[in-house]
C-alpha positions as CSV (number, residue, x, y, z in Angstrom):
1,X,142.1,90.9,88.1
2,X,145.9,91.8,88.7
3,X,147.2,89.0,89.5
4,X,148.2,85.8,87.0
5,X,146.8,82.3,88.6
6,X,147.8,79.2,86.3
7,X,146.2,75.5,87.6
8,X,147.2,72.2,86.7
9,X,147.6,69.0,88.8
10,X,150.4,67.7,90.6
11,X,150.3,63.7,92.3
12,X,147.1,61.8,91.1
13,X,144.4,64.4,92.4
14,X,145.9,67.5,94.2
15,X,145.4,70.8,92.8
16,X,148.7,73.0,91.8
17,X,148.3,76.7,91.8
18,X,151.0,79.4,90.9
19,X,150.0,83.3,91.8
20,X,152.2,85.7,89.4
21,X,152.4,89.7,90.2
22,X,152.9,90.8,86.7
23,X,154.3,93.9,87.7
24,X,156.9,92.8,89.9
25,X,157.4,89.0,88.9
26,X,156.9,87.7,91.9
27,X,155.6,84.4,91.9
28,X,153.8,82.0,94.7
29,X,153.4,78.5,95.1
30,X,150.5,77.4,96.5
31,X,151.7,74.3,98.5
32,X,154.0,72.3,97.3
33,X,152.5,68.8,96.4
34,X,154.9,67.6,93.9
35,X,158.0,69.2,92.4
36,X,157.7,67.6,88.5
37,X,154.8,69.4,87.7
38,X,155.3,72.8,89.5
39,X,158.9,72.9,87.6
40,X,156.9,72.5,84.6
41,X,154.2,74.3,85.4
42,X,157.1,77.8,85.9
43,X,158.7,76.5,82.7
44,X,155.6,76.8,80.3
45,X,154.7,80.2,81.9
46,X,158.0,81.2,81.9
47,X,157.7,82.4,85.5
48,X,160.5,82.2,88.5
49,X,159.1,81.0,92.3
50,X,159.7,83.6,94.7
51,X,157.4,82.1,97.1
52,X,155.9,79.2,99.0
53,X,152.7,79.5,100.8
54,X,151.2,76.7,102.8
55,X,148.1,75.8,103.8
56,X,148.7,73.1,105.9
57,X,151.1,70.3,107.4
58,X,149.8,67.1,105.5
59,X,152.4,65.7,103.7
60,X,150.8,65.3,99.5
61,X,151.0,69.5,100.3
62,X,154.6,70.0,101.3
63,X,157.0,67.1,100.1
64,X,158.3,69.5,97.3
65,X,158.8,72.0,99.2
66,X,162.8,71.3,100.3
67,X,163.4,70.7,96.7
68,X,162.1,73.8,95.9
69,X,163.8,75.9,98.0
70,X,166.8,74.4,97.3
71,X,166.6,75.5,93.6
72,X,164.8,78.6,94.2
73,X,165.6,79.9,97.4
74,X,162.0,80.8,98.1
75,X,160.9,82.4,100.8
76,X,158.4,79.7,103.0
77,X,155.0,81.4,104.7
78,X,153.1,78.5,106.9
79,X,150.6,78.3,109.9
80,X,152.6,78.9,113.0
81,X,150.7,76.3,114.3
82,X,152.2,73.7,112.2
83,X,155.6,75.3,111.5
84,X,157.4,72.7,113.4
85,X,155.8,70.1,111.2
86,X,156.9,71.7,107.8
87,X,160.5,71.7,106.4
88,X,162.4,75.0,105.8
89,X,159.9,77.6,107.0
90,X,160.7,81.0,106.7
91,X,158.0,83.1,108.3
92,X,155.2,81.6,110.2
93,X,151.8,83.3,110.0
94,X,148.2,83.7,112.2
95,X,145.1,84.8,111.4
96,X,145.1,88.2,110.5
97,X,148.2,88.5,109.3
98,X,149.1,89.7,105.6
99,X,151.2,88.0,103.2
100,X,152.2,89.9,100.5
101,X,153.6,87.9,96.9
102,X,155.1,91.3,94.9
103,X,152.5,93.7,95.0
104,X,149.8,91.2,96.1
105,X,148.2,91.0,99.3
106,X,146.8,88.3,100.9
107,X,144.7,88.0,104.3
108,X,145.5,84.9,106.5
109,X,142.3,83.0,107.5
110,X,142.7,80.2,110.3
111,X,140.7,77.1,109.4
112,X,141.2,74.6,111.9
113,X,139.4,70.8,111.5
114,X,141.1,69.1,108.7
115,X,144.0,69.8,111.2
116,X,144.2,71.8,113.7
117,X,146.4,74.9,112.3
118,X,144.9,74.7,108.6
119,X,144.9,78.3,107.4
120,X,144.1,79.6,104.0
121,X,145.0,82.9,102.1
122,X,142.4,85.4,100.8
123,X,143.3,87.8,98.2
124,X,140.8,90.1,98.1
125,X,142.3,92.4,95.5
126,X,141.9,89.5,93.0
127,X,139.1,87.8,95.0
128,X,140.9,84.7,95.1
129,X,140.6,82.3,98.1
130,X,143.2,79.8,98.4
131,X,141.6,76.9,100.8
132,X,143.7,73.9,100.8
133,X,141.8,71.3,102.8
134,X,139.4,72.8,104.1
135,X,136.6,73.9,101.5
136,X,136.2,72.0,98.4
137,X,134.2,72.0,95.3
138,X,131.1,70.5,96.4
139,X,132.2,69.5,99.3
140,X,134.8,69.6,102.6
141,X,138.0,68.3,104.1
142,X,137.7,65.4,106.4
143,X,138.2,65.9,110.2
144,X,141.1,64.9,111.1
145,X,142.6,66.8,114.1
146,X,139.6,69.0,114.9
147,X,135.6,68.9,115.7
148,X,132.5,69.2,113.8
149,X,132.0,72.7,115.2
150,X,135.5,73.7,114.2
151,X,135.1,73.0,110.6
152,X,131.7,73.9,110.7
153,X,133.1,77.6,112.1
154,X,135.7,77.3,109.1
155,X,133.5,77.0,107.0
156,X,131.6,79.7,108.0
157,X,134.3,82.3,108.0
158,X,134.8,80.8,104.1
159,X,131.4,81.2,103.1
160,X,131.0,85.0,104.4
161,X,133.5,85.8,101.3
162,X,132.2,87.6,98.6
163,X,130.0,85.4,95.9
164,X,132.5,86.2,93.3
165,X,135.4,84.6,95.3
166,X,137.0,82.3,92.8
167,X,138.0,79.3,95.7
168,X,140.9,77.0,94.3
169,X,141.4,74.2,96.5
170,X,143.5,71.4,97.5
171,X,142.0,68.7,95.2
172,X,139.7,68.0,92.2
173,X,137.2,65.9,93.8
174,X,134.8,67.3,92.5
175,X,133.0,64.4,91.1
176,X,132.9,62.2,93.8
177,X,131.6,65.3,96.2
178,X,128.7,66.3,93.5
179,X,127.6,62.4,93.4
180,X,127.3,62.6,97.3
181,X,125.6,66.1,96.9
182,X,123.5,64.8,94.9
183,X,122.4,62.1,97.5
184,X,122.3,64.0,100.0
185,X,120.6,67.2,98.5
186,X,118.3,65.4,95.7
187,X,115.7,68.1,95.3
188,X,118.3,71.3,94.7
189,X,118.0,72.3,91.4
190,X,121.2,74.1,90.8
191,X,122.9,71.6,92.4
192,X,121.7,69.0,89.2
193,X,122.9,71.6,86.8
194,X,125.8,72.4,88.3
195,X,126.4,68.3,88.7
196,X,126.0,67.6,85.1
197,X,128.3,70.4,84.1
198,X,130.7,68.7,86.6
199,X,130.5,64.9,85.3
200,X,130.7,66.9,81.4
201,X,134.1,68.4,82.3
202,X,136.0,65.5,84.0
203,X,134.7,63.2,80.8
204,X,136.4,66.1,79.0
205,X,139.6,65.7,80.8
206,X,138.7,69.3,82.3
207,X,139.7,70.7,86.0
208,X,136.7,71.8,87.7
209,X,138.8,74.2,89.6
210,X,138.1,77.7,90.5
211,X,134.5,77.7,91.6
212,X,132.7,80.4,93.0
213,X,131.8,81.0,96.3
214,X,128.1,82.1,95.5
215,X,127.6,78.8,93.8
216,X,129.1,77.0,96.3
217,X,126.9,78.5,99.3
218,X,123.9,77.4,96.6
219,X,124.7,73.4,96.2
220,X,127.8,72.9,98.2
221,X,125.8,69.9,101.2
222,X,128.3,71.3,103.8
223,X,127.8,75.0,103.8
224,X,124.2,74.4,103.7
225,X,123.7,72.3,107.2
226,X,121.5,75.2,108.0
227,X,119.2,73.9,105.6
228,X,115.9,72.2,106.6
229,X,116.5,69.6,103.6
230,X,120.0,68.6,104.8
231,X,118.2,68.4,108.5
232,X,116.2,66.3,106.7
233,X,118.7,63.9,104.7
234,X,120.5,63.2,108.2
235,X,116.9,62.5,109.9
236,X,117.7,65.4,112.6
237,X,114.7,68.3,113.0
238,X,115.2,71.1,111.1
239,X,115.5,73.1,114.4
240,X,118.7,71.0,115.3
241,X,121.4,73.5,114.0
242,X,124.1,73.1,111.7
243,X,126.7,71.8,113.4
244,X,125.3,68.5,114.3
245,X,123.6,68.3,110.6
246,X,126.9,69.3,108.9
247,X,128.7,66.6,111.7
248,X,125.9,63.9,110.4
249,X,126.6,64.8,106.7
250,X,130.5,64.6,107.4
251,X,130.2,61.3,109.0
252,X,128.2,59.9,105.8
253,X,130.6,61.0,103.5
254,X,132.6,59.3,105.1
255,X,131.3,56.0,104.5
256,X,130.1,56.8,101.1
């Protein structure tokens, strides 16, 4: 791994996420949830933001970005489908298209369902997939601006990374999500192991974030709708396909 990631958390439960080019010393912001703790996160490491990359419009993901610019003069990458919704954007970005922090370089992926121009980064050099809202730890973003079969096509574009992808994500939920999980997916074995490791390291004070993509793809409920089991938890046949299975399980968590 090139690159230097640092985590830490920034309102009451969103993920913070710095990307560092050693070689250069150019250094990213993933979103921008709160300016305190990113100022303090660059302080501790010592490091200078260069750059702000955005995943998505929502407000607990931009807020600091203004003050940020303003002391940094950082550069601001975001979906050009929510550009006019985020303050001081600098370049606007589609899927395909490569964003490089120093001599990093990562792929844009659009993501639409949690809104509709969600995007997230994919360095591949470092395997590191930056998802904001719409991949979690054990679980998903909710749908607010797109359809079942959107997120479900997100997802699937997520889960075709490599195994090894370390995913760092919008929020440490992961508690919550492995107790619906575990409701919804009873019988998965990793899943139990992985949950007990879970409810260990948030006793612990711990961030459960990175995870891998392998493991998620082996207990995450929402990447497995394919599943006859999670057919089965929703009461559909296990002929009915994943999107109305992952649109069931979706719904569900909802209300859980």
């Amino acid at each position: 791994m090139v690159a230097e990631i640092h985590v830490f958390l920034c309102l009451s439960d969103n993920i913070g996420v710095l990307v560092r080019d050693p070689a250069t010393g150019a250094c990213a912001t993933i979103d921008a949830p709160e300016e305190g703790p990113i100022l303090a996160a660059l302080a501790e490491k010592g490091w200078r933001l260069t750059d702000i990359l955005v995943t998505h419009k929502h407000g607990d993901h931009v807020a600091a970005v203004p003050g940020l610019k303003r002391r940094f003069g950082a550069r601001v990458v975001a979906p050009a489908a929510e550009a006019a919704a985020i303050p001081d954007v600098d370049e606007t970005v589609r899927e395909g298209d490569t964003v490089r922090v120093g001599g990093l370089e990562a792929r844009v992926i659009e993501t639409p369902g949690h809104t509709a121009g969600h995007i997230a980064y994919w360095f591949a050099g470092e395997r590191a997939l930056f998802a904001g809202d719409t991949l979690f730890a054990l679980g998903c973003g909710r749908l607010f601006e797109g359809s079942a079969a959107e997120m479900w096509g997100s997802l699937a574009k997520l889960a075709a990374l490599p195994d090894d992808t370390r995913l760092y994500c919008g929020h440490e939920y992961t508690l919550a999500n492995a107790r619906f999980a575990l409701a919804a997916d009873p019988g998965n074995l990793p899943l139990q192991r992985r949950a007990e490791a879970v409810e260990r390291a948030r006793a612990e004070g711990r961030l459960t974030i990175p995870s891998l993509i392998g493991d998620e793809k082996a207990t995450n409920p929402f990447l497995r709708a394919g599943e006859p089991a999670l057919a089965a938890a929703v009461g559909l046949a296990a002929g009915s396909g994943p999107v109305p299975v992952f649109a069931a399980l979706r719904e569900w968590k909802n209300r859980f």
